[in-house]
N, C-alpha and C positions, 0 to 999 in steps of 0.2 A: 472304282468310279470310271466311266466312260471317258476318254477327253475329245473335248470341244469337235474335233472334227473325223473323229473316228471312223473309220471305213469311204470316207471321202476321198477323189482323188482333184487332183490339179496341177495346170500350167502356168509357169509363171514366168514369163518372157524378162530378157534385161536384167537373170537371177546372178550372173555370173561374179557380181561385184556391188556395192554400196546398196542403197534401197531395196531392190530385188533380193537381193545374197539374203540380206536380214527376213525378209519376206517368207523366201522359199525356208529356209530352215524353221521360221514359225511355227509355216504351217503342219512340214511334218512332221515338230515337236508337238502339235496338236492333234495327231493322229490320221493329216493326209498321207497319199502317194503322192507324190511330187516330180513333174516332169522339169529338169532347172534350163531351161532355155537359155543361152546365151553364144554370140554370135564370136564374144574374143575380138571384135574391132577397138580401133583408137576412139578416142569423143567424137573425132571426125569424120568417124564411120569404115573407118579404112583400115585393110589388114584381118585374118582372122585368126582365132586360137583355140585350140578346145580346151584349155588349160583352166580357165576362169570357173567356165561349168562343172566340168568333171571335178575340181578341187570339192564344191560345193556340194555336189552328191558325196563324196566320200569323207567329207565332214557331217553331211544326214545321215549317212550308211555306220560311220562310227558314233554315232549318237543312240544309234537302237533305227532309226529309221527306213524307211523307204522310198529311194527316189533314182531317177535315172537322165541323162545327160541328153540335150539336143544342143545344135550347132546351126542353126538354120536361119536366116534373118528373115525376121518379118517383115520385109519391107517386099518380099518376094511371095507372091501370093501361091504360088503350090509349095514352098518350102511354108507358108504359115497352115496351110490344111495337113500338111505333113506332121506339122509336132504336134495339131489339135489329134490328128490322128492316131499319133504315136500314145500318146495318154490311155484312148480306147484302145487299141492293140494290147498295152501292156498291161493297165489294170481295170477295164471292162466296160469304162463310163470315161466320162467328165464333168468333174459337178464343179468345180472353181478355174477360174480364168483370171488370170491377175496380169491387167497391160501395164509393164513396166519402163520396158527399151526403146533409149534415145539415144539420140547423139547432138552434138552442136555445130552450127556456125553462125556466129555471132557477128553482124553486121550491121551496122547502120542502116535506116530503109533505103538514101539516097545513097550509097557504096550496094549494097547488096545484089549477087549475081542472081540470073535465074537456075543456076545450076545450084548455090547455095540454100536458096528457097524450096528447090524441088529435093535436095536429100534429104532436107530437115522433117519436108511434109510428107516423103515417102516411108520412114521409121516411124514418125511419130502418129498421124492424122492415118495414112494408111495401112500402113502398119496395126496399129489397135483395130482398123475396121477388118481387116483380110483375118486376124485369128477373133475375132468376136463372130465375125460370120459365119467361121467355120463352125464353131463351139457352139454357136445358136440353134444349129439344128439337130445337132444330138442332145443338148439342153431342152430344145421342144421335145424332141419325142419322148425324152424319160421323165419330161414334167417337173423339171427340178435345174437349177443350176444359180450361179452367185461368178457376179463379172465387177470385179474392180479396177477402174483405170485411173493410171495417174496424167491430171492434168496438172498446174503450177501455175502458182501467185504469178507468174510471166503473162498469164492470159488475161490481166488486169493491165496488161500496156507496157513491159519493159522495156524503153525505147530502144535497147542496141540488139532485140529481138525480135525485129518481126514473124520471122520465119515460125522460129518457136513460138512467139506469140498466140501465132495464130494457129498454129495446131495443138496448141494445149487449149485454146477457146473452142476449136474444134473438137474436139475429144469428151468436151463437154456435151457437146449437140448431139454427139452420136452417143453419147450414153444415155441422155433425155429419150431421142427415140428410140434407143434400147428398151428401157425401162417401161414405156408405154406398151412400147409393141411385144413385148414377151410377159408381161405382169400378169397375164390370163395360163401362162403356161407355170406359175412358180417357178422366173426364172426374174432373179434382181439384179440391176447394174447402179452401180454408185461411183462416184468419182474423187478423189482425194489430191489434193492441192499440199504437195507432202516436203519437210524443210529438212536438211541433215547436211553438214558438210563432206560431202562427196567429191570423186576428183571431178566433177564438173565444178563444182564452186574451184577446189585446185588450180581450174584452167584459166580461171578469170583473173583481171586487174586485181583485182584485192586478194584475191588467194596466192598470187605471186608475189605482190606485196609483202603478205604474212609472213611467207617463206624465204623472202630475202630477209625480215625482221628476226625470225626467230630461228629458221633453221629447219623449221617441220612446217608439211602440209597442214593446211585445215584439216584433213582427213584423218591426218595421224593424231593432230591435236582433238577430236573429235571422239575418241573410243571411251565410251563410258560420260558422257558430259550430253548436257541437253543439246546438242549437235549431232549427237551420236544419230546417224543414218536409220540404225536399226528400231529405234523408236516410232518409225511408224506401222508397222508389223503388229503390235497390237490389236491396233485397227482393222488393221487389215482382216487380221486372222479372223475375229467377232464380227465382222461384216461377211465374210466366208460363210460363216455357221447357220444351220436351220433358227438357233434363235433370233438370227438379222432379219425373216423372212419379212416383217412387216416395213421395213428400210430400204426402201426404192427411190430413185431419180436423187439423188441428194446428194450435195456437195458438203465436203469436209475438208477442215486444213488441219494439219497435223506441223506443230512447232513445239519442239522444248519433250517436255513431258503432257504435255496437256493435248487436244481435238474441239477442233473447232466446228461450229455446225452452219453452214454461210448462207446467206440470205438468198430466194431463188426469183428472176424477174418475176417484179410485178408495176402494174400499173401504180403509177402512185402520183400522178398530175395531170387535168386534163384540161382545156380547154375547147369548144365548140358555139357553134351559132347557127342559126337557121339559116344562112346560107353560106355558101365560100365565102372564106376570107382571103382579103389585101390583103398581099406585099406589106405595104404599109401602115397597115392595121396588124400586123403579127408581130412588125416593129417596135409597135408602140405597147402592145398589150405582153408580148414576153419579158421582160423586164422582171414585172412585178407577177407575172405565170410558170408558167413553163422555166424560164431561165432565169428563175430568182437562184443566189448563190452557186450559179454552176459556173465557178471558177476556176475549177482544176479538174482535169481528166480522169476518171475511175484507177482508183487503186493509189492516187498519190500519199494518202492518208492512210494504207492499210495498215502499216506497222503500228505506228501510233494508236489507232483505232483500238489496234487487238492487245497491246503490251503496256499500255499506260490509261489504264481504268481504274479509278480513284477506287482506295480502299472499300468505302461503304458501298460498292457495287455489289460486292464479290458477298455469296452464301459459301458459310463453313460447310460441310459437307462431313466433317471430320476424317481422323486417319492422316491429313496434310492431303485432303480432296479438298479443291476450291472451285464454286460455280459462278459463272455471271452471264445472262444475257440482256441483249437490245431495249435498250425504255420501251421500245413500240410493240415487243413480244406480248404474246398472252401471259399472266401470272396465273400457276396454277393455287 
């Protein structure tokens, strides 16, 4: 029997370690070539190593697989047409692109430098554009290709993230016009909003915490537990595959063992009048319009939303598969 991704190749940037690392071995357990992209920086973006990458091709290489090492940061735009390139050099094509590689600085808005804001959006925001760009155009010519980026629950408002914030909200937009603008060529981009304790949680107030608590990283405490980084590679992989082909422009969160499928703008309140309105008239009339119940900023309630849904929600699926979605969804 064939597997899932057999004679496919792919780049999987940010493979060197946590999300990525799980990712890239996925996929070549599912029968890609594998190019593992990773640059060996600190979360801070600083420093490099080929040690991270290379590990990881030689854990695919001793698996039965196929894959080979780049070093090159995305954040550089001929080093990203460089590794898009290296893929085609090495194995003929490029049918999957998987934007994984971040780094952090975490600031307050009112502390935050502009030198801060500009690393975070140069790896992250430009970074996914400069290797989707490149990949896009041998994806048009061979009429075939699959782009998954990671964007993060951070683009729902983290307050001590703008930086991030907004290039994971970003990352969103440019996969929307991704998706639009290549859908004519059979080429799909989707975006994945993905949970795991990685040394970026590590770096944080509570991941420091933890480890003055108990002695081990989140990360260590993580292997094998619905924390576990590599759980979202699943996903990933079967969004890869020609069976994803009808799965365009669409966000999903991946937490625990389970995928979530997230709701995409829409109108959903309007107000108008035959002619402009008052100042004073939008006053009076949003209350009970427009700004009935908008008391808290998007994303305050995500957790709760998705992790505390009353039993009779949830359809057995069987196997220990459980489904639930939105009252306002269609029921088939």
């Amino acid at each position: 029997m064939a597997k899932l991704l057999e004679g496919r190749t792919a780049l999987v940037t940010g493979a060197g370690r946590g999300i990525g690392r799980g990712i890239a071995i996925s996929l070549a357990a599912a029968g890609a070539k594998v190019v593992v992209n990773d640059l060996g920086a600190g979360l801070d973006g600083e420093g490099r190593a080929t040690g991270p990458a290379q590990q990881v091709v030689d854990e695919i290489v001793k698996a039965g697989g196929t894959a080979s090492a780049n070093y090159g940061s995305v954040a550089d735009y001929a080093a990203a047409n460089e590794m898009v390139e290296q893929v085609v050099k090495t194995y003929g094509r490029i049918d999957i692109l998987v934007n994984v590689a971040g780094i952090l600085r975490d600031r307050m808005i009112f502390n935050m430098t502009k030198e801060e804001w500009d690393a975070v959006l140069a790896v992250h925001l430009d970074g996914t554009f400069f290797c989707t760009r490149a990949a896009s155009v041998h994806m048009r010519e061979q009429r075939y290709g699959r782009i998954i980026s990671m964007s993060s629950v951070s683009a729902l408002g983290s307050p001590g993230q703008p930086n991030y914030g907004a290039a994971k909200a970003g990352i969103i937009g440019l996969m929307w016009s991704t998706a639009n603008g290549m859908a004519k060529y059979n080429v799909t981009a989707n975006s994945i909003l993905p949970s795991g304790a990685t040394r970026m949680i590590d770096s944080t107030p509570r991941g420091r915490q933890i480890f003055e608590q108990t002695g081990k990283w989140p990360s260590e405490q993580a292997v094998g537990t619905e924390r576990d980084p590599d759980n979202v590679a699943p996903l990933v992989t079967f969004l890869a595959s020609e069976q994803a082909g009808h799965i365009n422009g669409q966000v999903f969160h991946s937490f625990g063992y389970g995928y979530t499928l997230m709701a995409l703008p829409e109108p959903i309140r309007r107000v108008e009048a035959d002619r402009r309105l008052e100042p004073e008239e939008l006053a009076r009339l949003f209350p009970d319009t427009l700004g009935k119940n908008l008391h808290e900023p998007p994303g305050t309630n995500f957790g709760k939303n998705l992790h505390e849904r009353p039993k009779n929600e949830w359809k057995d699926l069987g196997k220990g598969v459980r489904f639930w979605q939105a009252p306002w969804e269609p029921r088939s």
